[in-house]
SELOTOR-778597 format. One line per field, with one value per residue: residue in one letter; x, y, z of N, C-alpha, C in turn. Coordinates in nm, 4 decimals, decimal comma. Layout:
BEGIN
resn <- [A:...]
n.xx <- [X:...]
n.yy <- [Y:...]
n.zz <- [Z:...]
ca.xx <- [X:...]
ca.yy <- [Y:...]
ca.zz <- [Z:...]
c.xx <- [X:...]
c.yy <- [Y:...]
c.zz <- [Z:...]
***
This chain:
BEGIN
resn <- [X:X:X:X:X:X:X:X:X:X:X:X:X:X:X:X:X:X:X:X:X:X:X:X:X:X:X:X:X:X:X:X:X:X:X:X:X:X:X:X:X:X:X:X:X:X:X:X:X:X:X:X:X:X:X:X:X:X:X:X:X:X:X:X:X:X:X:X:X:X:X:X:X:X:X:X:X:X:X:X:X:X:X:X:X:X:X:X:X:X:X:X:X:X:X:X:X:X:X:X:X:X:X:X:X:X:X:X:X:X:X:X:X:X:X:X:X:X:X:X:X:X:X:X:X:X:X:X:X:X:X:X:X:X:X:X:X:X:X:X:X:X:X:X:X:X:X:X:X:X:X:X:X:X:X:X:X:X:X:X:X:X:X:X:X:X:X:X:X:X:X:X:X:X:X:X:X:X:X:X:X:X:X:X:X:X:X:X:X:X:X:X:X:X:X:X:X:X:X:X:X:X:X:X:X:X:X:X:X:X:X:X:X:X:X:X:X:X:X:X:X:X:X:X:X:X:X:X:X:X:X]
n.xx <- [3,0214:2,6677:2,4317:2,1552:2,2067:2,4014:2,2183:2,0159:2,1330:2,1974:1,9562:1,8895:2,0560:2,0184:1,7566:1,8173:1,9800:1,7973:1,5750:1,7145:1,8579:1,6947:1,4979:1,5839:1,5855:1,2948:1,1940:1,3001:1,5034:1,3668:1,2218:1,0964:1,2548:1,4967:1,5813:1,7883:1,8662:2,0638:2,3199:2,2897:2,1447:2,3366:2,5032:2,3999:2,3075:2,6092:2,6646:2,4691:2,5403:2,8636:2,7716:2,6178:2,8428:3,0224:2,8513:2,7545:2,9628:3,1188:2,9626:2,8220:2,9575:2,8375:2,7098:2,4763:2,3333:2,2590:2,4522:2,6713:2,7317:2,7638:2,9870:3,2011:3,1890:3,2504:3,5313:3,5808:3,5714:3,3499:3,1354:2,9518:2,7478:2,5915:2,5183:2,2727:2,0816:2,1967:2,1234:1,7906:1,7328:1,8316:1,6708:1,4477:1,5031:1,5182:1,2518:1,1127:1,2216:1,1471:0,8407:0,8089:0,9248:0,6999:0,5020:0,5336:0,5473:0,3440:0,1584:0,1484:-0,0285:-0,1699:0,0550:0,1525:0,2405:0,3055:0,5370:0,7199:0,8548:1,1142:1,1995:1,4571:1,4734:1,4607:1,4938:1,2007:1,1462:1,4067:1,6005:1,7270:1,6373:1,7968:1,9040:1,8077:2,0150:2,2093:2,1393:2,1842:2,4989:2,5630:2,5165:2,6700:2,9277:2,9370:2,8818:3,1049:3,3167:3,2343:3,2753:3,5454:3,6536:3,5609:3,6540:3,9272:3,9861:3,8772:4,0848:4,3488:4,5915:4,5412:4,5170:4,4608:4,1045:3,9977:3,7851:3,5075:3,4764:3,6781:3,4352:3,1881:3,2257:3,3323:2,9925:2,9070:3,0342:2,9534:2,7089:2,6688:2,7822:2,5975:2,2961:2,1901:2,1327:2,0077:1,8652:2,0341:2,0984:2,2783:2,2518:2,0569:1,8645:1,7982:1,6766:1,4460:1,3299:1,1993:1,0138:0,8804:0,6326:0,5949:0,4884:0,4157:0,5464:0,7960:0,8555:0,8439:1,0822:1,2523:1,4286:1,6752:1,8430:1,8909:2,0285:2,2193:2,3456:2,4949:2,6691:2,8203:2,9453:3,0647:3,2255:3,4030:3,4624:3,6285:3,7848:3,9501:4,0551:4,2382:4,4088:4,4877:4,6347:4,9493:5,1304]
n.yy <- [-7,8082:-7,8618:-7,7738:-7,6797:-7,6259:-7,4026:-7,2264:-7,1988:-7,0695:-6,8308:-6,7329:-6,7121:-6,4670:-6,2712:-6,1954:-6,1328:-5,9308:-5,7399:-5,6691:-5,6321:-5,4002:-5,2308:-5,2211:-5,0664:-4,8550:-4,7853:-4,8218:-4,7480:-4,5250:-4,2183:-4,2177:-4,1176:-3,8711:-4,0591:-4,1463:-4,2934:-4,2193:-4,1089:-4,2238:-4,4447:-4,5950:-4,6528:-4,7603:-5,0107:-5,1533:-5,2146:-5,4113:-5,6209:-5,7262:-5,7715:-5,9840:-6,1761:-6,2353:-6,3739:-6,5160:-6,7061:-6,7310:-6,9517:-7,1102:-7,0018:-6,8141:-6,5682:-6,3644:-6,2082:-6,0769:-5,9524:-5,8306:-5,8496:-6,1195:-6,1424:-5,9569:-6,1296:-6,3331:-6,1822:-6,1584:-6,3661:-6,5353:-6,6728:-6,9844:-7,0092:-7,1367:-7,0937:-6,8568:-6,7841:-6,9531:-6,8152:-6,5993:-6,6131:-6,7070:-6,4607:-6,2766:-6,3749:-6,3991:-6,1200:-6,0461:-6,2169:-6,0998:-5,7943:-5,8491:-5,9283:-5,7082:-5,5148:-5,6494:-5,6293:-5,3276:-5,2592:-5,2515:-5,0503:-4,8117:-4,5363:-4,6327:-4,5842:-4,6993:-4,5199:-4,3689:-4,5445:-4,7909:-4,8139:-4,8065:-4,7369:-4,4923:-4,1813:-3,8718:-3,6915:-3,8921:-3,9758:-3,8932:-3,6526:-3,5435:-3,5906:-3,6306:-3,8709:-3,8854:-3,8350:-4,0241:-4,2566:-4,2362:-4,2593:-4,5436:-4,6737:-4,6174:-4,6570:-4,9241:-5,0222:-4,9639:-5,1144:-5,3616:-5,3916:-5,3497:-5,6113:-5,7790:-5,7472:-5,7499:-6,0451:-6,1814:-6,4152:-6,3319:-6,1586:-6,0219:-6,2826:-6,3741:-6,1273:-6,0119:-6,0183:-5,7890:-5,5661:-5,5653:-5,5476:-5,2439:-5,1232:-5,1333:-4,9837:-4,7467:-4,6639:-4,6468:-4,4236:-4,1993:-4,1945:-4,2384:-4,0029:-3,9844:-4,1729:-4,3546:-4,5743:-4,8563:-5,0374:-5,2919:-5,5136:-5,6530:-5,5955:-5,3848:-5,4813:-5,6161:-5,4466:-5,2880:-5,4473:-5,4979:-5,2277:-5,1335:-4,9666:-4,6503:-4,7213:-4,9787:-4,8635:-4,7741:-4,9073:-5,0689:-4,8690:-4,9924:-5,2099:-5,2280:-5,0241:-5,0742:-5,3633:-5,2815:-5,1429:-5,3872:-5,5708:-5,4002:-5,3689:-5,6666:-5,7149:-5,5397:-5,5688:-5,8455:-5,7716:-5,5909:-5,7070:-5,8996:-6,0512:-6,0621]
n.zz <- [2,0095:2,0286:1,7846:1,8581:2,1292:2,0935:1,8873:2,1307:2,3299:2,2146:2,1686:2,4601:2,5268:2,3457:2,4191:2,6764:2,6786:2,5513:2,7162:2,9356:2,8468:2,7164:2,8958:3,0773:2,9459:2,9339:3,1680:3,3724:3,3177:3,2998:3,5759:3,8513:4,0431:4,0899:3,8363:3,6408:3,3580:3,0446:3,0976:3,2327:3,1436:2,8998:3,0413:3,1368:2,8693:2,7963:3,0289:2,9955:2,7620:2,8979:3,0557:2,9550:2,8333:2,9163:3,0265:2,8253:2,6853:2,5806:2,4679:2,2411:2,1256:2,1820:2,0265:1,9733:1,8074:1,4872:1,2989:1,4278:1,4243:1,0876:1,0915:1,1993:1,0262:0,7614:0,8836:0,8869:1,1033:1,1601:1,0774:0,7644:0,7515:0,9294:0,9915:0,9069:1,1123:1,3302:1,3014:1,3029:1,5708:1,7300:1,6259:1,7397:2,0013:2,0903:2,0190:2,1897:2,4362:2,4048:2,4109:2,6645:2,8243:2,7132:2,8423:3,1348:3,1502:3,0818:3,2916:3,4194:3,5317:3,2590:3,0807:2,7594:2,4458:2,2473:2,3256:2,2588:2,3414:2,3951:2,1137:1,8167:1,5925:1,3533:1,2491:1,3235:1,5024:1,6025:1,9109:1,9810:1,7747:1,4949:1,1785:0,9205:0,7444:0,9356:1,1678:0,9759:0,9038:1,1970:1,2838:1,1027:1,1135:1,4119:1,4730:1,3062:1,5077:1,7168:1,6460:1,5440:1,8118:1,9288:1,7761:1,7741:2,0424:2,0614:1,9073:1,8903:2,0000:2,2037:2,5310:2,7460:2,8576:2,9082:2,7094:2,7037:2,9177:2,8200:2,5745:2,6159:2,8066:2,5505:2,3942:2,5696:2,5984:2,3106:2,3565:2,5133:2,3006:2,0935:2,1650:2,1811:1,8721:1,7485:1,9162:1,9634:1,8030:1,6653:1,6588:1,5139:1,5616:1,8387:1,7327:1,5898:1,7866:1,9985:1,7553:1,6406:1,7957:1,8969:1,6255:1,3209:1,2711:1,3926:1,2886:1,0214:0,9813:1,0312:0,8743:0,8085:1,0617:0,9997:0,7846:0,7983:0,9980:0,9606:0,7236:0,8700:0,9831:0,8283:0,7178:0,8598:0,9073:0,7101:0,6964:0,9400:0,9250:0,7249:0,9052:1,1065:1,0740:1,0374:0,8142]
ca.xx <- [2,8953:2,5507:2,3939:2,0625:2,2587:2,4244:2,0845:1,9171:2,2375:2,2115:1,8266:1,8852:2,1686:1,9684:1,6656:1,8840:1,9557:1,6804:1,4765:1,8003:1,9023:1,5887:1,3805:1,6260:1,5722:1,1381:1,1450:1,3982:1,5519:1,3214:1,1583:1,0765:1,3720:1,6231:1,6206:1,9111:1,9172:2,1396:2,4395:2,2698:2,0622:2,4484:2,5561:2,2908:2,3232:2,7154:2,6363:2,4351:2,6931:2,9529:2,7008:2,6430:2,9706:3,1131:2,7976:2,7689:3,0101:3,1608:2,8637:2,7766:3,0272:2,7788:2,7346:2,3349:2,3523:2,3173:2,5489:2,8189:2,7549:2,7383:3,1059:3,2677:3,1235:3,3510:3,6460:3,6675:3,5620:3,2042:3,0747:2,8874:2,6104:2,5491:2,5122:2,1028:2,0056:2,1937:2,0387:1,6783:1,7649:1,8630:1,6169:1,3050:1,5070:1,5234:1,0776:1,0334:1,2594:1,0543:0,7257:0,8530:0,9214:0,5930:0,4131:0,5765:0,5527:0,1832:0,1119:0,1721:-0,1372:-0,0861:0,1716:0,1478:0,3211:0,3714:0,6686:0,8261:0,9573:1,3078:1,2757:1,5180:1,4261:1,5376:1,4017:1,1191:1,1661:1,5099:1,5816:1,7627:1,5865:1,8949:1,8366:1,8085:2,1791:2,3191:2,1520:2,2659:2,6413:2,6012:2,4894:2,7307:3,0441:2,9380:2,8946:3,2405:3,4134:3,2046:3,3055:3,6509:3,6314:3,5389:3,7611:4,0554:3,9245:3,9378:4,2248:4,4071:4,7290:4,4948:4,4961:4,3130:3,9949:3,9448:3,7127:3,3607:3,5135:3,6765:3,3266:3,0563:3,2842:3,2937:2,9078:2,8536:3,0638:2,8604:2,5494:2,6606:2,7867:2,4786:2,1379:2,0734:2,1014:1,9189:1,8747:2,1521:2,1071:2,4208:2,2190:1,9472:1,7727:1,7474:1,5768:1,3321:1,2242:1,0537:0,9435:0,7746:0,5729:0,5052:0,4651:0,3947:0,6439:0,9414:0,8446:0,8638:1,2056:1,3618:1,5090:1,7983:1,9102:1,9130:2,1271:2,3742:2,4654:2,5420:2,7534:2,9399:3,0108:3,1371:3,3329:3,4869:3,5302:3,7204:3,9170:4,0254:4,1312:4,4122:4,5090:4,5317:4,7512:5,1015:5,2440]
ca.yy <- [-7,7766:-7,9371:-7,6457:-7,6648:-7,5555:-7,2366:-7,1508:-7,1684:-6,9420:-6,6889:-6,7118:-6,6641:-6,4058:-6,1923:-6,1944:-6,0736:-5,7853:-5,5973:-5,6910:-5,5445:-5,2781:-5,1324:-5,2451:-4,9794:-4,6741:-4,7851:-4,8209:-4,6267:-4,3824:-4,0968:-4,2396:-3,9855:-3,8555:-4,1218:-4,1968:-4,3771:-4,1399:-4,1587:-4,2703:-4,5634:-4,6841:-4,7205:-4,8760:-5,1136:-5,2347:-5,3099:-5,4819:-5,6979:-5,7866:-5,8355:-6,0465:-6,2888:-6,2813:-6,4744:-6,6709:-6,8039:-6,6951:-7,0453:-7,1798:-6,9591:-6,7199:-6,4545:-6,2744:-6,1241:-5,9489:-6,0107:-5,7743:-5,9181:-6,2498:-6,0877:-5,9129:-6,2198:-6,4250:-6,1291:-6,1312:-6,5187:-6,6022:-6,7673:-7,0474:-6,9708:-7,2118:-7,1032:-6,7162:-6,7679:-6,9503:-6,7331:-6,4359:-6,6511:-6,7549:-6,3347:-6,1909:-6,4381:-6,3703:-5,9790:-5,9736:-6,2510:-5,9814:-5,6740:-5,8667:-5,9229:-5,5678:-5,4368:-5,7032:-5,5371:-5,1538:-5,2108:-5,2967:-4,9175:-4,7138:-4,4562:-4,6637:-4,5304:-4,7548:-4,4127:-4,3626:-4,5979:-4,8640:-4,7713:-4,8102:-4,6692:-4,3908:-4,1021:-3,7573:-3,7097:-4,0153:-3,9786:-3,8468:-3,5521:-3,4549:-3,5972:-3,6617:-3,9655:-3,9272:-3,8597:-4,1767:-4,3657:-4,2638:-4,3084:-4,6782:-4,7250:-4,5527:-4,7247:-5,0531:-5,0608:-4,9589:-5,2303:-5,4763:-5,3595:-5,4150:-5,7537:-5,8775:-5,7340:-5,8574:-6,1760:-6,2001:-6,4958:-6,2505:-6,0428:-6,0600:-6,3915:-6,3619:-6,0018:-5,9814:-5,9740:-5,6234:-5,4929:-5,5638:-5,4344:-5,1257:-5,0688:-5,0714:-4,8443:-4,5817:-4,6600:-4,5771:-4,3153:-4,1369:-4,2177:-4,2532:-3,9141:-3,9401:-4,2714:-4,4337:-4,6462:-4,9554:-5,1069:-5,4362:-5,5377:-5,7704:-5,5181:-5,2705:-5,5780:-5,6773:-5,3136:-5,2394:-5,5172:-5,4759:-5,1007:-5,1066:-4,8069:-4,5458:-4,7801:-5,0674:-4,7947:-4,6760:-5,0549:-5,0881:-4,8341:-5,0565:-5,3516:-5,2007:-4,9557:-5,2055:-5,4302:-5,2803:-5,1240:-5,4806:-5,6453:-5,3491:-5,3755:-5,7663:-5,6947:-5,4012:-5,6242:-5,9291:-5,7153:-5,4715:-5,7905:-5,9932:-6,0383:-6,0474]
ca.zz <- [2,0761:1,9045:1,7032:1,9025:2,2422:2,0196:1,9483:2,2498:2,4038:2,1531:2,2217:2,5811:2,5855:2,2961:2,5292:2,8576:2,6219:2,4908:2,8349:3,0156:2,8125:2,6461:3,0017:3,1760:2,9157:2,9508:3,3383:3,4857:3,3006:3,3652:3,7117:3,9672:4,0925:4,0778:3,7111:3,5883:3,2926:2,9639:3,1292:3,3322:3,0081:2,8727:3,1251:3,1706:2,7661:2,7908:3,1313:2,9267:2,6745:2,9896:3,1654:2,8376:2,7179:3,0358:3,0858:2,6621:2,5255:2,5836:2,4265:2,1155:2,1151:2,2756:1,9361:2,0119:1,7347:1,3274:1,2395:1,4988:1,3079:0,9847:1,0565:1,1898:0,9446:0,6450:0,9332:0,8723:1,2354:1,1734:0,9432:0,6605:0,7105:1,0809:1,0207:0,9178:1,2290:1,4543:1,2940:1,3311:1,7048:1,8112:1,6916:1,8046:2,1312:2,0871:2,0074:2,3377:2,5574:2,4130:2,4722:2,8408:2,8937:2,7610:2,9478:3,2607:3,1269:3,0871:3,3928:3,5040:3,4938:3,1869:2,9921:2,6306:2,3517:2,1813:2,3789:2,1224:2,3958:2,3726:1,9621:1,7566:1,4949:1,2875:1,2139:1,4258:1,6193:1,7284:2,0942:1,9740:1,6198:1,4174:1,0625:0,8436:0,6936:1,0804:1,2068:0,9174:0,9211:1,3398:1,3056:1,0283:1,2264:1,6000:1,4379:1,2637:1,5671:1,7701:1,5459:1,5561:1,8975:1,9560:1,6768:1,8158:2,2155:2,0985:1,8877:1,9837:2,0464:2,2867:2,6957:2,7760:3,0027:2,9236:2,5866:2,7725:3,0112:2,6600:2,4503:2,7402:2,8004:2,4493:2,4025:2,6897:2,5110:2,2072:2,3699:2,5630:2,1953:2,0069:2,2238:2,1424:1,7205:1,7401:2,0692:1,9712:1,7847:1,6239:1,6229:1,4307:1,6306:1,9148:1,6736:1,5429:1,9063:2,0185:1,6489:1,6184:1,9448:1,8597:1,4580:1,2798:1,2557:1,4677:1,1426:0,8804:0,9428:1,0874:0,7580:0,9164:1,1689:0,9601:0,6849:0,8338:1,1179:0,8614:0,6573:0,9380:1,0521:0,6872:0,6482:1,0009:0,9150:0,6356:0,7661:1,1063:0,8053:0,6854:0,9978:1,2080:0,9329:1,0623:0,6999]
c.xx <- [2,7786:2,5041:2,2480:2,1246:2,3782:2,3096:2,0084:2,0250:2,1985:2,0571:1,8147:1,9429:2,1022:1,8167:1,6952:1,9032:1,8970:1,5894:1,6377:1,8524:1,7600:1,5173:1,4905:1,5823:1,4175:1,1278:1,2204:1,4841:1,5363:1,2645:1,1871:1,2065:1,5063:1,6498:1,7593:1,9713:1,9908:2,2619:2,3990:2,2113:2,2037:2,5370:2,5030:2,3095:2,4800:2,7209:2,5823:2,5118:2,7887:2,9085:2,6838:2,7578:3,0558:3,0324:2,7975:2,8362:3,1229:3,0841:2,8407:2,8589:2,9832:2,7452:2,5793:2,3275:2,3562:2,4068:2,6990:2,8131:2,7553:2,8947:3,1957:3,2549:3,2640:3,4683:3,6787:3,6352:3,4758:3,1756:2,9879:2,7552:2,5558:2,5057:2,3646:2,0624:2,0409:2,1075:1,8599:1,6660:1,7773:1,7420:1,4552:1,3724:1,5066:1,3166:1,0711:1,1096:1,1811:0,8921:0,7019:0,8450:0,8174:0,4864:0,4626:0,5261:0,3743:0,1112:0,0992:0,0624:-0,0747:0,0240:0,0862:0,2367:0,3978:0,5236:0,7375:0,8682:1,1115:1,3274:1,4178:1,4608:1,5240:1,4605:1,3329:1,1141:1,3176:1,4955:1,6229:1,7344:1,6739:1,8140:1,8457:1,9478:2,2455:2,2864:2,1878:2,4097:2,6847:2,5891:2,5861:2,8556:3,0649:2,9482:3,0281:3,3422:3,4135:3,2822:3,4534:3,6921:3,6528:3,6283:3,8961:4,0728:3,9632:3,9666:4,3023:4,5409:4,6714:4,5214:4,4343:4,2017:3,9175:3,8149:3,6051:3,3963:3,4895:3,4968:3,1796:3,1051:3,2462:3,1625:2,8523:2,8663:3,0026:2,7239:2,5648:2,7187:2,6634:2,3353:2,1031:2,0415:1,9429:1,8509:1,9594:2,0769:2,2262:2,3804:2,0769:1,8408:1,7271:1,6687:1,4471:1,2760:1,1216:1,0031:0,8166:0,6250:0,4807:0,4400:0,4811:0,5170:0,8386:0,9357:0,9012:1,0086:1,3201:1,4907:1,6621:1,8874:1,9106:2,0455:2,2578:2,4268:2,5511:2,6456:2,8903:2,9969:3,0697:3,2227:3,4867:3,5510:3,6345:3,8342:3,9913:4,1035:4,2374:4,4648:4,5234:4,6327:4,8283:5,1919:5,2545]
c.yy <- [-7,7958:-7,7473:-7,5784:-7,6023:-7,3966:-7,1176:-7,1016:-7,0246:-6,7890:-6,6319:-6,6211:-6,5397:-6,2323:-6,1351:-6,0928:-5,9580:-5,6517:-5,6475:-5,5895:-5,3678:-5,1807:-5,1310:-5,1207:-4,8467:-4,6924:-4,7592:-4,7448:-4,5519:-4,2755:-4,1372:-4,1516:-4,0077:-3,9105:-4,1810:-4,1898:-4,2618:-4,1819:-4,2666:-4,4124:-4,6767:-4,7166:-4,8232:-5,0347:-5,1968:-5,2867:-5,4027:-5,6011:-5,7543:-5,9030:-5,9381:-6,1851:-6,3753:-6,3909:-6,5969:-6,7370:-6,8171:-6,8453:-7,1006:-7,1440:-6,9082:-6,5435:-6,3256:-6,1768:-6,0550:-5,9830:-5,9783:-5,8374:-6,0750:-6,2341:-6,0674:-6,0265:-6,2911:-6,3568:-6,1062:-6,2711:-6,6048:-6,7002:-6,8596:-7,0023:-7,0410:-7,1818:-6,9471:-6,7012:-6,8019:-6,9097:-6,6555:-6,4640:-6,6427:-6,5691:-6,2906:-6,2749:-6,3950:-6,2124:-5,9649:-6,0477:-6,1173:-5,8760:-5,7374:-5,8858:-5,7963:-5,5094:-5,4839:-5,6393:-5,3970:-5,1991:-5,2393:-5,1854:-4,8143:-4,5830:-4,4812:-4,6464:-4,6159:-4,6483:-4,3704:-4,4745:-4,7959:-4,9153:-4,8555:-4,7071:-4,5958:-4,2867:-3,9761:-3,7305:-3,8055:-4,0651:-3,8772:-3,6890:-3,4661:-3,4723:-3,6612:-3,8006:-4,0277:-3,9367:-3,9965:-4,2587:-4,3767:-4,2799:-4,4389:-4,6898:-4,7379:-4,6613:-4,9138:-5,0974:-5,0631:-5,0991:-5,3422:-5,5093:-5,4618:-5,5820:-5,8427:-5,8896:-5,7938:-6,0201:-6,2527:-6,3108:-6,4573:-6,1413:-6,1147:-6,1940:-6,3356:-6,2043:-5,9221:-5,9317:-5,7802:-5,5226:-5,4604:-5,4799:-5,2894:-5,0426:-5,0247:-4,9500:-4,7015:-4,5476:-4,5664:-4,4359:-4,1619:-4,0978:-4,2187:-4,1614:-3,8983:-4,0404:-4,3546:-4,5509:-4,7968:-5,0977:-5,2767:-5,4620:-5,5851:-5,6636:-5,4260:-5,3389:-5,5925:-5,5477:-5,3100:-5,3337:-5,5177:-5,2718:-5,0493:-4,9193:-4,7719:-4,6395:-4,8813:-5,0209:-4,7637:-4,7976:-5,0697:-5,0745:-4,9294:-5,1958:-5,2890:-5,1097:-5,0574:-5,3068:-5,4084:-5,2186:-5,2425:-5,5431:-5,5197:-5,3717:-5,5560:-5,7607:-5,6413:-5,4823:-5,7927:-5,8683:-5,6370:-5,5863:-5,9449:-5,9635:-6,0117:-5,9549]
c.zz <- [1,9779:1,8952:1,7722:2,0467:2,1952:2,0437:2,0149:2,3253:2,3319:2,1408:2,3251:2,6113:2,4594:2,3940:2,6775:2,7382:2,6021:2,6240:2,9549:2,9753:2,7488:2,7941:3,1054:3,1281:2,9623:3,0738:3,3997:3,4432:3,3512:3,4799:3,7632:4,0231:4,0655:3,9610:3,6925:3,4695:3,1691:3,0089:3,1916:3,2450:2,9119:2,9356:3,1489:3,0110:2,7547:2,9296:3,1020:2,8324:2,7902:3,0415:3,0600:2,7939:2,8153:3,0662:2,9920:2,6101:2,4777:2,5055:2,2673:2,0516:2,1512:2,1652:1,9916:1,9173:1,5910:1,2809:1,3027:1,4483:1,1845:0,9888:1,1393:1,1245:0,7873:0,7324:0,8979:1,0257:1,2731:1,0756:0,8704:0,7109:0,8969:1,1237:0,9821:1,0382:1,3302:1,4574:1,3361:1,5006:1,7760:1,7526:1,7052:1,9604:2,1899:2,0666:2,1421:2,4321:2,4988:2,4392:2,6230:2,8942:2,8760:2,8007:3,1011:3,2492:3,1365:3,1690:3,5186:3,4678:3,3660:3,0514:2,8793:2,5382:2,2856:2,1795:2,3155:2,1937:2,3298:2,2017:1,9242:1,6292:1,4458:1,2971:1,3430:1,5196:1,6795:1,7993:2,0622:1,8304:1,5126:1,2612:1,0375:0,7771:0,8319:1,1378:1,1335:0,8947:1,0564:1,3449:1,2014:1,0865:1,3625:1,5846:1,3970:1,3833:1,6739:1,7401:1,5540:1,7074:1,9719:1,8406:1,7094:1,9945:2,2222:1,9895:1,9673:2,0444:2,1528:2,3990:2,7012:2,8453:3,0238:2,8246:2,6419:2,8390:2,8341:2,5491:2,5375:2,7558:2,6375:2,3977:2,4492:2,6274:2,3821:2,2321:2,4340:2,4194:2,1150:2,0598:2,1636:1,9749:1,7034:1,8005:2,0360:1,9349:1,7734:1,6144:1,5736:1,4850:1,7259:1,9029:1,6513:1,6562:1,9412:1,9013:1,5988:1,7299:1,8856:1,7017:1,4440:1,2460:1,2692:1,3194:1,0427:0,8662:1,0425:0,9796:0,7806:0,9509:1,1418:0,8560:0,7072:0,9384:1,0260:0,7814:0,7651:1,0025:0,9197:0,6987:0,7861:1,0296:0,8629:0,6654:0,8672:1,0025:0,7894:0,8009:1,1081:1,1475:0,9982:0,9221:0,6639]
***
C-alpha cells in the first residue's frame, strides 16, 4: 500500500476519533435530560476504534494513535522509518477533528472553551480531582493494557475477523475505568487535538499524555515480544 494512502487513512480514521469520541463527552454527555453520560462517552470512543479498524485497518493498520505506533513499532510489528509520519498524519488528524467539534460547539449560545473540550488534565483539571502521580500511573497502566490488547487481537494465532470488536471493547473499558482520573487519554494525538484548540492550562500539562502513553506502549511492546514467543 503507497505510503501517501497510509497517511491519508490514519488522517481520516484519527479525525473520526477525537470528532466522535471527544464530540460525544462536548455535546451530549450532560444534555438536558438524555445525556449519554460517562458510560455513552465510552462507548462512543471504542465505537470509533471498531468503526476504523474494519474500515482502514486494511489500509494503515488503523493505529490513530502515537503510542499504538510507538508500541508496535518495540513489539516488532511497524517499520522504523514509517513511525514519524504516522505520528505527523494522527495527530494533524486529531487538531482538524477538534477544530470540527468546536466549530460545531460554538455555534450554541453560551459555549465556553473553559470547559476544556473534552481535554485531558490532572489536579485541578481532572474530572474527579485525581493527582498528577494518579493520572500518570492511569495513562501509563491503561496504555500497557491497550497495547496488550491489540497485540494479542491481532496475533496471527488469534480468531481471524475479530481484532476491531476485541480493540473497541477494550477502549470502552478503558474509558469507562479512567474518565474520571483524567478524562482518559491513552493517546497522544487525542490529547494534542483539544489542547491545542483550548491552550493554556490543557498545553501546560499535554506533556502527560505524550509521555505516560508512551511508555506504557514500549513497555507493553516489549512485554507482548516475549509472552507471545512460542520458544
Amino acid at each position: 500500500m503507497p505510503m501517501t494512502k497510509k497517511l491519508a487513512a490514519e488522517f481520516v480514521g484519527t479525525f473520526w476519533l477525537v470528532l466522535g469520541g471527544c464530540g460525544s463527552a462536548v455535546l451530549a454527555a450532560a444534555f438536558p435530560d438524555v445525556g449519554i453520560g460517562l458510560a455513552g462517552v465510552s462507548l462512543a470512543f471504542g465505537l470509533t476504534v471498531l468503526t476504523m479498524a474494519f474500515a482502514i485497518g486494511h489500509i494503515s493498520g488503523c493505529h490513530l494513535n502515537p503510542a499504538v505506533t510507538m508500541g508496535l513499532w518495540a513489539g516488532g510489528r511497524h517499520p522504523t522509518g514509517e513511525v514519524l509520519p504516522y505520528i505527523v498524519a494522527q495527530v494533524i488528524g486529531a487538531f482538524v477533528g477538534a477544530f470540527v467539534l468546536y466549530t460545531i460547539a460554538s455555534g450554541k449560545a453560551g459555549f465556553d472553551l473553559a470547559g476544556g473540550l473534552a481535554s485531558n488534565g490532572y489536579g485541578e483539571h481532572s474530572p474527579g480531582g485525581y493527582s498528577l502521580a494518579a493520572g500518570f500511573i492511569t495513562e501509563v497502566v491503561m496504555t500497557l493494557m491497550f497495547l496488550l490488547i491489540i497485540l494479542g487481537a491481532t496475533d496471527r494465532r488469534a480468531p481471524a475477523g475479530f481484532a476491531p470488536i476485541a480493540i473497541g471493547l477494550g477502549l470502552t473499558l478503558i474509558h469507562l475505568i479512567s474518565i474520571p482520573v483524567t478524562n482518559t487519554s491513552v493517546n497522544p494525538a487525542r490529547s494534542t487535538g483539544p489542547a491545542l484548540i483550548v491552550q493554556g492550562w490543557a498545553l501546560s500539562q499535554l506533556w502527560l499524555f505524550w509521555v505516560a502513553p508512551i511508555i506504557g506502549a514500549m513497555v507493553a511492546g516489549l512485554l507482548y515480544r516475549w509472552l507471545g514467543d512460542e520458544r
